[in-house]
TIDO-726892 format. One line per 3 residues: number of its first residue (from 1); for each residue y, z, x of N, C-alpha, C, O. Coordinates in Angstrom, 3 decimals, padded with zeros to 6 digits, always signed. Example, Ala and Ser with C-alpha at 12.3 -4.5 7.8 and 13.67 -1.06 7.14 Angstrom:
<sites>
1> -005.690:+007.800:+013.190:-004.500:+007.800:+012.300:-003.300:+007.800:+013.200:-003.319:+008.465:+014.236 | -002.250:+007.080:+012.850:-001.060:+007.140:+013.670:+000.030:+007.870:+012.900:+001.138:+008.039:+013.409
</sites>
This chain:
<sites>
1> -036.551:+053.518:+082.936:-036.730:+053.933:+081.567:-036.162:+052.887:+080.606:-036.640:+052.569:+079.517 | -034.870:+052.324:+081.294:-034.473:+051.124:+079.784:-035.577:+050.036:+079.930:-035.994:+049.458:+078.926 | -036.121:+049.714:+081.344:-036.735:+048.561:+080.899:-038.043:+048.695:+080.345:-038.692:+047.684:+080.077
4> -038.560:+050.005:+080.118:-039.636:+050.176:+079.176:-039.468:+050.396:+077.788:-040.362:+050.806:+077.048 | -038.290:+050.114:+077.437:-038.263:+050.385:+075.688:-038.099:+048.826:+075.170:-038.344:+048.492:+074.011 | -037.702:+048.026:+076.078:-037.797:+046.785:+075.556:-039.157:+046.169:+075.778:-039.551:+045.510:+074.816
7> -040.130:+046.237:+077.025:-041.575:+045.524:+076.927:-041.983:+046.664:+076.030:-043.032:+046.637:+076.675 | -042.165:+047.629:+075.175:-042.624:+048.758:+074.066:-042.368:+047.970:+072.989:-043.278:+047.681:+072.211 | -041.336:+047.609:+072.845:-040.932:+046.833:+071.644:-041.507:+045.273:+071.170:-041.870:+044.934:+070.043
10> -041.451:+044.291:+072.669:-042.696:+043.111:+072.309:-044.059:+043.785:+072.205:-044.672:+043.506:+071.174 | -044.665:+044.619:+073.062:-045.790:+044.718:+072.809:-046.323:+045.257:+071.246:-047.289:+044.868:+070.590 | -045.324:+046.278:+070.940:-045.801:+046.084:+069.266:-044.981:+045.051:+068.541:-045.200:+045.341:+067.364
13> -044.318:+044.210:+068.542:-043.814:+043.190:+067.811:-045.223:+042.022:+068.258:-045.462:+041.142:+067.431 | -045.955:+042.065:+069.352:-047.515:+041.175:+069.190:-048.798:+041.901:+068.786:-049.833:+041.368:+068.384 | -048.532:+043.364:+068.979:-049.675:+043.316:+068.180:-050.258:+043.412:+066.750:-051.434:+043.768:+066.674
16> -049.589:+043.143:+065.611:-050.433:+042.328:+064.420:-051.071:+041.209:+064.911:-052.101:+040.777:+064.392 | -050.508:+040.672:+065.935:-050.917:+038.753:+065.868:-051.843:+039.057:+066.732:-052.406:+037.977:+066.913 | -052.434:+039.945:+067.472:-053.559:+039.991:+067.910:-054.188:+040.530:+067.570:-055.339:+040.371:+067.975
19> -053.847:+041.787:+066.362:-055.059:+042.596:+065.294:-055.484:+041.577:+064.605:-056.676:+041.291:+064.494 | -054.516:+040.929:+064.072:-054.582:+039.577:+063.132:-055.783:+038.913:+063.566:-056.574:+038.983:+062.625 | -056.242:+038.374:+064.424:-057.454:+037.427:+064.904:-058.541:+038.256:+064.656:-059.600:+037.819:+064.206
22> -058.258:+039.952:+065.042:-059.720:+040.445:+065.175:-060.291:+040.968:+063.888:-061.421:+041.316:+063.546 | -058.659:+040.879:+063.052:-059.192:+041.356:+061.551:-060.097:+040.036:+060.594:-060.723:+040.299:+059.567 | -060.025:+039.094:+060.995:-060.851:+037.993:+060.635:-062.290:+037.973:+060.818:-063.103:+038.226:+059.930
25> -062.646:+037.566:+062.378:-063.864:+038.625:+062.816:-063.840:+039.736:+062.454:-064.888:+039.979:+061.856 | -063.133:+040.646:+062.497:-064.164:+041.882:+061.566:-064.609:+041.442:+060.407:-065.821:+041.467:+060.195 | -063.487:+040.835:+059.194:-064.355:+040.540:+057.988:-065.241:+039.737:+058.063:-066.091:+039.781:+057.174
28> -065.361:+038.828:+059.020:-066.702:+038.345:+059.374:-068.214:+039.029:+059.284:-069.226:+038.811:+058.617 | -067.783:+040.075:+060.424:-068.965:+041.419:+060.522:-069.055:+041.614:+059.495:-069.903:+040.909:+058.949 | -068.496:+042.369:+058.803:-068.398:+043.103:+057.465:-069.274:+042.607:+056.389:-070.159:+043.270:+055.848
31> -068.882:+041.095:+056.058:-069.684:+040.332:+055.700:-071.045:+040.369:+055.541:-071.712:+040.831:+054.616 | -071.512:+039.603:+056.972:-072.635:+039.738:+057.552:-073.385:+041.219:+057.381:-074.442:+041.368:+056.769 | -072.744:+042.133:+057.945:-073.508:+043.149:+057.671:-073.780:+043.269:+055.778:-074.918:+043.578:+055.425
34> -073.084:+043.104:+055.064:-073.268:+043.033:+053.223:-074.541:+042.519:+053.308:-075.534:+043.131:+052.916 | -074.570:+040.808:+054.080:-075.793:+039.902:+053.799:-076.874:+040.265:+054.147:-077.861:+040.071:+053.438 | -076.942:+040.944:+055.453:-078.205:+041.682:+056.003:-078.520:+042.536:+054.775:-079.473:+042.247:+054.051
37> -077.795:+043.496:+054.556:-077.986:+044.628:+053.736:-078.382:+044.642:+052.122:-078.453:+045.573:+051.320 | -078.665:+042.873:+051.954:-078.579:+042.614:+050.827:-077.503:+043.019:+049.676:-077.853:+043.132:+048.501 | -076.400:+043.192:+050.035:-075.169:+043.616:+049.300:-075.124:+042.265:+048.847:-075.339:+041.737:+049.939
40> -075.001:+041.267:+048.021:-074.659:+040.348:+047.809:-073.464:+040.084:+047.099:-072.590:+039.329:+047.526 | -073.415:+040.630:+046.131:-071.995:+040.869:+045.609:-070.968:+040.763:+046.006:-070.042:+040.036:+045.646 | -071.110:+042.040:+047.383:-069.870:+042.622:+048.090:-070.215:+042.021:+049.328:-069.771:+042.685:+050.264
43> -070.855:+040.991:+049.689:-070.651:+039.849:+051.156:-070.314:+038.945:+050.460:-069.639:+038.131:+051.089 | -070.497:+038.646:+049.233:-069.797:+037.375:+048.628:-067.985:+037.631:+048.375:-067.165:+036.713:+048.357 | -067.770:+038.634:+048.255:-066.437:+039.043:+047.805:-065.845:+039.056:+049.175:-064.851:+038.331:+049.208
46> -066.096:+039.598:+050.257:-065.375:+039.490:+051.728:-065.509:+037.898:+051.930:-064.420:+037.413:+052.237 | -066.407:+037.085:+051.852:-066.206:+035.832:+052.421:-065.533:+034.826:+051.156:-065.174:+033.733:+051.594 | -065.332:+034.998:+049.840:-063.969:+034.464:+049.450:-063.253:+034.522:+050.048:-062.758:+033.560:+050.635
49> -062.674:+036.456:+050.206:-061.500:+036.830:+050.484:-061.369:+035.731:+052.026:-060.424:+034.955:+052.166 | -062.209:+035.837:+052.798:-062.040:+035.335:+053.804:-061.566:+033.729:+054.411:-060.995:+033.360:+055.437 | -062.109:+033.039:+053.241:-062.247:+031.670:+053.217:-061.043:+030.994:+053.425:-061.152:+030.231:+054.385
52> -060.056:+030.972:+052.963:-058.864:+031.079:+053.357:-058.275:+031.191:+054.712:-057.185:+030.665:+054.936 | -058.813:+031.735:+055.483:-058.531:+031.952:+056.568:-059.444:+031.403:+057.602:-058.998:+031.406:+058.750 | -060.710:+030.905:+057.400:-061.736:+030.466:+058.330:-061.019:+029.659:+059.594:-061.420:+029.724:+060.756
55> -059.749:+028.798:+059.081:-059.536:+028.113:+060.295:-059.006:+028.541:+061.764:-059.077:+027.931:+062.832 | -058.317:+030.107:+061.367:-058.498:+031.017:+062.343:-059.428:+031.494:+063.467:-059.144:+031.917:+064.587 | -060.809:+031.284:+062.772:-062.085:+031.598:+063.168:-062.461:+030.615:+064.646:-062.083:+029.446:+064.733
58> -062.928:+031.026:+065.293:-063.620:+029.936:+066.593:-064.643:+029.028:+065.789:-064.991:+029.205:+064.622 | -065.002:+028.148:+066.539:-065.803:+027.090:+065.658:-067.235:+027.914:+065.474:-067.949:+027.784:+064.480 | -067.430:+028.476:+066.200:-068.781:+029.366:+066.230:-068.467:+029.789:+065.085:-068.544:+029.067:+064.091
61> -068.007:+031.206:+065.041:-067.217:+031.748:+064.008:-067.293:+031.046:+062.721:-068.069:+031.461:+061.860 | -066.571:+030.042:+062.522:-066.634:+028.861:+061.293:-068.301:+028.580:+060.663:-068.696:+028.633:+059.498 | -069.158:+028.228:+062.107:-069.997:+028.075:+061.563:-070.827:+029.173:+061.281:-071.817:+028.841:+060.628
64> -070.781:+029.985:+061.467:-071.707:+031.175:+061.009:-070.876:+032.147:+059.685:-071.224:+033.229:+059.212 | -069.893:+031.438:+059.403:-068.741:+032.034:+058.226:-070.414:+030.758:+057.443:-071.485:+031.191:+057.018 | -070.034:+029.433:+057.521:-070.536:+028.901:+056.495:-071.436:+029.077:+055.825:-071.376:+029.291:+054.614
67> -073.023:+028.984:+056.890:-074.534:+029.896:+057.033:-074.521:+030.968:+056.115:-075.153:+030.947:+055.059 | -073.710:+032.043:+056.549:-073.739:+033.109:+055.600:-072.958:+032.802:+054.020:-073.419:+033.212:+052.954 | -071.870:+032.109:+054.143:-071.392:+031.982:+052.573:-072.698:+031.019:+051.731:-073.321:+031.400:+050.739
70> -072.831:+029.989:+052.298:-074.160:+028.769:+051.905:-075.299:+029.852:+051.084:-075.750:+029.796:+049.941 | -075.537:+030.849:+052.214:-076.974:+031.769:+051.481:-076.675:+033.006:+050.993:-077.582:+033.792:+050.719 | -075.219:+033.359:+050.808:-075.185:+034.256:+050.237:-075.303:+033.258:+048.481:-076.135:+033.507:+047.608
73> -074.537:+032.487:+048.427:-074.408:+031.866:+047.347:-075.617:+031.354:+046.823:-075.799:+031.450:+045.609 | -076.436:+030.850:+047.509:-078.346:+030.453:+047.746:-078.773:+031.554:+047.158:-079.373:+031.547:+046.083 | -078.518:+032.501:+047.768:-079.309:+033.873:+046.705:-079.001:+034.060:+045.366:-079.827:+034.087:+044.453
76> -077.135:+034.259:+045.203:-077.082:+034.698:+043.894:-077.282:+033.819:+042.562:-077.217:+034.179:+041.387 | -077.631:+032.146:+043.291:-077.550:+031.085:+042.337:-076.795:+030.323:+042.435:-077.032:+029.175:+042.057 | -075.592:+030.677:+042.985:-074.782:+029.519:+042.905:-075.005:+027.929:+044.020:-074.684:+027.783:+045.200
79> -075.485:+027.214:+043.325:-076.779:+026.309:+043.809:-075.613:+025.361:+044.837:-075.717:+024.985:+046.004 | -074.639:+025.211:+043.946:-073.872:+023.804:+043.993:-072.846:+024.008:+045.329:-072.269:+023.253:+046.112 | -072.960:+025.495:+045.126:-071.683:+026.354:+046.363:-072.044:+026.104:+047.638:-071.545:+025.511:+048.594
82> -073.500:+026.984:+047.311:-074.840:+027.078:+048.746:-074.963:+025.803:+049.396:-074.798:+025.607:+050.600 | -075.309:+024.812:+048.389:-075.285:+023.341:+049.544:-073.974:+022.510:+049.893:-073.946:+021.443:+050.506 | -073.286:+022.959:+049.565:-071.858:+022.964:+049.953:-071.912:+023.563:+051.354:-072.354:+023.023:+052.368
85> -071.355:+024.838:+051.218:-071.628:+025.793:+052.580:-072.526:+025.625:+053.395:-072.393:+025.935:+054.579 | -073.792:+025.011:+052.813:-074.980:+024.895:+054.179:-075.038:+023.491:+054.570:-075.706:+023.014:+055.487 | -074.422:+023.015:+053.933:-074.202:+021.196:+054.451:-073.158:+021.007:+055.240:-073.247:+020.108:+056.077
88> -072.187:+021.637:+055.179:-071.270:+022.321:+056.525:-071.482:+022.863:+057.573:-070.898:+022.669:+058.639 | -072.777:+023.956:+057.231:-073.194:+024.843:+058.395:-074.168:+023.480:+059.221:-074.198:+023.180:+060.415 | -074.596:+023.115:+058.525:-075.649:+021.875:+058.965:-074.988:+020.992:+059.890:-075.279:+020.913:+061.083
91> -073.715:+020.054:+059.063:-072.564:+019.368:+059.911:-072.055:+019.957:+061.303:-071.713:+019.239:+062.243 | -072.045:+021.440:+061.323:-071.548:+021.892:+062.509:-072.415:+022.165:+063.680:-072.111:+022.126:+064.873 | -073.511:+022.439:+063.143:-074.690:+022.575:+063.895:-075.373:+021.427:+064.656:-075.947:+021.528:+065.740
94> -075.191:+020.124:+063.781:-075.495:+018.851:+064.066:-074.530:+018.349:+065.422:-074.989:+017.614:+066.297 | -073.295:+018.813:+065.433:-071.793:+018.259:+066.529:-072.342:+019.464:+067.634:-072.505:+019.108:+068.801 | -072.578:+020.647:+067.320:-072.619:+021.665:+068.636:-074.048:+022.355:+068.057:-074.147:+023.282:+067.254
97> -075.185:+021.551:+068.771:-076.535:+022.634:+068.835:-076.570:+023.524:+069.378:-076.303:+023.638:+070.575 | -076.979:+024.555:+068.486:-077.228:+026.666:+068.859:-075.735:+026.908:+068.664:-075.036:+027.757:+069.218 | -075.454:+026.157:+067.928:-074.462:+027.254:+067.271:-074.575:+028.339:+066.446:-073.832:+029.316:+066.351
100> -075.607:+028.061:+065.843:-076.433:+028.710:+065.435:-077.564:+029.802:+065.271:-078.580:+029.107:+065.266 | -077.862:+030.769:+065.171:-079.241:+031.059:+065.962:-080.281:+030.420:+065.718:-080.187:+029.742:+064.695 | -081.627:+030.334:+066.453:-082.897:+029.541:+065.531:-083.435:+029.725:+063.917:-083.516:+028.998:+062.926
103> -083.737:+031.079:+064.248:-084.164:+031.588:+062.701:-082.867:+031.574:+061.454:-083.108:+031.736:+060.258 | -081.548:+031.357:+061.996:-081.034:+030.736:+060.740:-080.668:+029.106:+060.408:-080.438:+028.498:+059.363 | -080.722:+028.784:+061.590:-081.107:+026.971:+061.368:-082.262:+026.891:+060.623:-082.370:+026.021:+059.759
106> -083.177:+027.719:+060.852:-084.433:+027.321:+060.272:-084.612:+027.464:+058.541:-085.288:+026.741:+057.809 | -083.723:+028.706:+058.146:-083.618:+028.893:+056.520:-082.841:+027.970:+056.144:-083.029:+027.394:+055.073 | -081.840:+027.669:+056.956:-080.462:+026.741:+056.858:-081.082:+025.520:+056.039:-080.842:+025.118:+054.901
109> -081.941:+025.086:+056.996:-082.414:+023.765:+057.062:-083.852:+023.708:+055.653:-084.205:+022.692:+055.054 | -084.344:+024.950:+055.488:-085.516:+025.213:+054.252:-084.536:+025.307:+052.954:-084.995:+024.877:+051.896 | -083.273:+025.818:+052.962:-082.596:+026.259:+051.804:-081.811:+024.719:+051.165:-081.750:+024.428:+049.971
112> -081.327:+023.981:+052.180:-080.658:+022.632:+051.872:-082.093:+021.491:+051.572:-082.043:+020.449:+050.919 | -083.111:+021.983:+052.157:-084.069:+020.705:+051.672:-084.523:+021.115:+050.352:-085.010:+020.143:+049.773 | -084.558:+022.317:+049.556:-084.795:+022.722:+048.624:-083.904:+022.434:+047.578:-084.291:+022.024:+046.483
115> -082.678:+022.640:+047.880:-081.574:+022.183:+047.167:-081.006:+020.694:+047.000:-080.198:+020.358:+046.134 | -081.616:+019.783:+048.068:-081.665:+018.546:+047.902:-082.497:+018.160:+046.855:-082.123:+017.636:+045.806 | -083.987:+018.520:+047.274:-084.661:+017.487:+046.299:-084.470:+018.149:+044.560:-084.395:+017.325:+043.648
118> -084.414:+019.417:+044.293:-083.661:+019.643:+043.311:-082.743:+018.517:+042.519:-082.747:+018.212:+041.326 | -081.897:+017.977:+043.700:-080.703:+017.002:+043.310:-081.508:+015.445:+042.960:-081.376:+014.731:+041.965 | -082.230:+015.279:+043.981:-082.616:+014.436:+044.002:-084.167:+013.770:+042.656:-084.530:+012.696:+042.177
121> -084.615:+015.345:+042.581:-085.572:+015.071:+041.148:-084.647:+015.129:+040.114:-085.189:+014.586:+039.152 | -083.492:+015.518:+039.800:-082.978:+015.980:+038.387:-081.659:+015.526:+038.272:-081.082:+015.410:+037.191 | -081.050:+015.202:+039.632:-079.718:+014.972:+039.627:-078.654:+016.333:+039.731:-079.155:+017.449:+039.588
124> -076.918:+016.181:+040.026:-076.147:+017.362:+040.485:-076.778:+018.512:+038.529:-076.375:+019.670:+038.426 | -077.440:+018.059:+037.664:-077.132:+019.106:+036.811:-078.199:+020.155:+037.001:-078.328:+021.228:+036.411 | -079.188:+019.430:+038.274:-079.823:+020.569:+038.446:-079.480:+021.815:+039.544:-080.340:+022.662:+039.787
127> -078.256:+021.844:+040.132:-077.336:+023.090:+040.791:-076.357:+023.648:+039.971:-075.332:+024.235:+040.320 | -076.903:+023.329:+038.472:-075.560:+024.395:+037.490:-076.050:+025.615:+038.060:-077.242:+025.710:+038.352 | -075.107:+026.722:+038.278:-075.003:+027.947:+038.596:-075.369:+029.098:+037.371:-075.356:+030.314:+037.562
130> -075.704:+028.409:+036.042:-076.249:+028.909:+035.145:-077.039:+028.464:+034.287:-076.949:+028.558:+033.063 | -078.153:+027.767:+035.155:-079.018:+027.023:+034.108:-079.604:+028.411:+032.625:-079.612:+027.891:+031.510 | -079.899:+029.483:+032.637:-079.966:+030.748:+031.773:-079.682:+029.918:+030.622:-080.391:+029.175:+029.943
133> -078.093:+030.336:+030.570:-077.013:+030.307:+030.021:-076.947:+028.949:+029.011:-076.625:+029.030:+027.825 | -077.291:+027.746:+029.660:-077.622:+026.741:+028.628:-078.719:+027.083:+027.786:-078.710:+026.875:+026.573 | -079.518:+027.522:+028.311:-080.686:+027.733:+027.736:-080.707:+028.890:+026.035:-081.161:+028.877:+024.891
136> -079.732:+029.887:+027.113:-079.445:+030.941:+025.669:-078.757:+030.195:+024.557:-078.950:+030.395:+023.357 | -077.780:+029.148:+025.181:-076.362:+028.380:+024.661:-077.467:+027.843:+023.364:-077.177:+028.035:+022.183 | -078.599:+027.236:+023.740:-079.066:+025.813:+023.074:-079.719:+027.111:+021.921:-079.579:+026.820:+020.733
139> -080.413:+028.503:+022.227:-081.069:+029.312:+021.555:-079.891:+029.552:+020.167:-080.043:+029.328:+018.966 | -079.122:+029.907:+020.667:-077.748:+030.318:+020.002:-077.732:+029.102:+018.866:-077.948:+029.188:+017.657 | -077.451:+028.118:+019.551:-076.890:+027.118:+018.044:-078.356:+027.055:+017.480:-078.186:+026.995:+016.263
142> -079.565:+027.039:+017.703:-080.652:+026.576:+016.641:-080.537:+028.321:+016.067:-080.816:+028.342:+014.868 | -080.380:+028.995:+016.325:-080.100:+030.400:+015.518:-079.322:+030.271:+014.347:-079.652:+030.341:+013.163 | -077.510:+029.938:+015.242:-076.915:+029.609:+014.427:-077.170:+028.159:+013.163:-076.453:+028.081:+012.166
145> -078.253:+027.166:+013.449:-078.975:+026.024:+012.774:-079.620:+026.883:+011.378:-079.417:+026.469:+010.237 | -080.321:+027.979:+011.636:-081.377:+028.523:+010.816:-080.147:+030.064:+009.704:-080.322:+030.663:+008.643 | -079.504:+030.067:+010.320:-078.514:+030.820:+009.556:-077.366:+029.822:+008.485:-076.943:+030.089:+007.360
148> -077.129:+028.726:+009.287:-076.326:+028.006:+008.119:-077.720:+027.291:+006.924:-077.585:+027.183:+005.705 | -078.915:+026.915:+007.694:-079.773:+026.838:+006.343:-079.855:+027.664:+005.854:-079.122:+027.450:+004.889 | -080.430:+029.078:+005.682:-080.619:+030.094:+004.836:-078.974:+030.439:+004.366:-078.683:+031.015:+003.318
151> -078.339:+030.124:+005.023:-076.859:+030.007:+004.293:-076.636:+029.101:+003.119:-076.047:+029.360:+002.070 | -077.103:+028.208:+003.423:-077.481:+027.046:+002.329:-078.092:+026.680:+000.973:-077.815:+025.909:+000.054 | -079.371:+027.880:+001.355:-080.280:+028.351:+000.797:-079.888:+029.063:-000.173:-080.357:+028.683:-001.246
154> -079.088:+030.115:-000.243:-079.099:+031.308:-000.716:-078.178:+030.658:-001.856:-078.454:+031.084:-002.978 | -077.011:+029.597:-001.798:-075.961:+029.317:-003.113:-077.171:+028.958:-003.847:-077.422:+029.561:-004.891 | -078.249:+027.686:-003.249:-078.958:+026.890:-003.931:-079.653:+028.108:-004.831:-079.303:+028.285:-005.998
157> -080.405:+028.718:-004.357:-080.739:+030.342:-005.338:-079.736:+030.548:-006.437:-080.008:+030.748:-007.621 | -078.649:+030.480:-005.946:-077.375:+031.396:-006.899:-077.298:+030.095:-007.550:-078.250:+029.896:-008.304 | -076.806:+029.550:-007.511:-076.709:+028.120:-008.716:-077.685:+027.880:-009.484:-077.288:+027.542:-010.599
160> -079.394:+027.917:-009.328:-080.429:+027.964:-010.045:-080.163:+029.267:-010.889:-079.849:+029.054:-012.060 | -080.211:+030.121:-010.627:-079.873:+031.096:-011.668:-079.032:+031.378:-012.641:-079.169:+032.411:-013.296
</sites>
């Protein structure tokens, strides 16, 4: 009986450090399942949270962390992230073939050639993550352009009178 209260005591003093590994892979899953599920949002928010920790991950692991961050980010826009992440997933795939599965080498490889020549017709300003946004930006000041004329306008009125 005494010598079972002391192996009781390492065995839970190791197991965080072995929940620890599997809680990584799980947020892995977790992930993945978001991306399948088209959750994008909330697979993008587990693989931040996660990112941090990837080096934990088996290299497999690593590379299928990337794949999925690359196209989760590919979907929501964030252009500059996605070929980031999939030029990694690419790099890893390139050192250990099928690391991968086929059918995501295959988007892997459609999503980074898309995002290349992007770069390559327009240069990095064509992966702003909000091209919109300039667009409203540029709407905004000729708005604001046509309000300081009729701003302009209106003393020139009042002074003629």
């Amino acid at each position: 009986m005494r010598l079972l209260i002391p192996v009781v005591a390492v065995a839970l003093s190791c197991a965080p450090m072995l929940a620890g590994c599997a809680t990584y892979q799980d947020d892995l899953a977790r992930g993945q399942r978001a991306f399948e599920g088209s959750e994008d949002e909330r697979a993008l928010a587990i693989f931040r949270i996660l990112e941090p920790d990837t080096s934990r991950l088996s290299d497999s692991d690593r590379a299928h962390y990337a794949y999925l961050r690359g196209m989760t980010d590919f979907r929501m826009g964030y252009k500059s992230e996605a070929r980031h992440w999939l030029s990694m997933a690419a790099a890893m795939q390139k050192q250990t073939p099928d690391v991968l599965p086929e059918d995501w080498a295959k988007r892997m490889n459609d999503a980074l050639k898309e995002l290349n020549e992007a770069v390559y017709a327009a240069g990095t300003e064509a992966l702003t993550n909000t091209p919109g946004q300039k667009a409203q930006g540029d709407d905004d000041s000729s708005s604001s352009g046509d309000t300081d004329n009729s701003s302009k306008q209106k003393p020139k009125s009042s002074d003629s009178n």
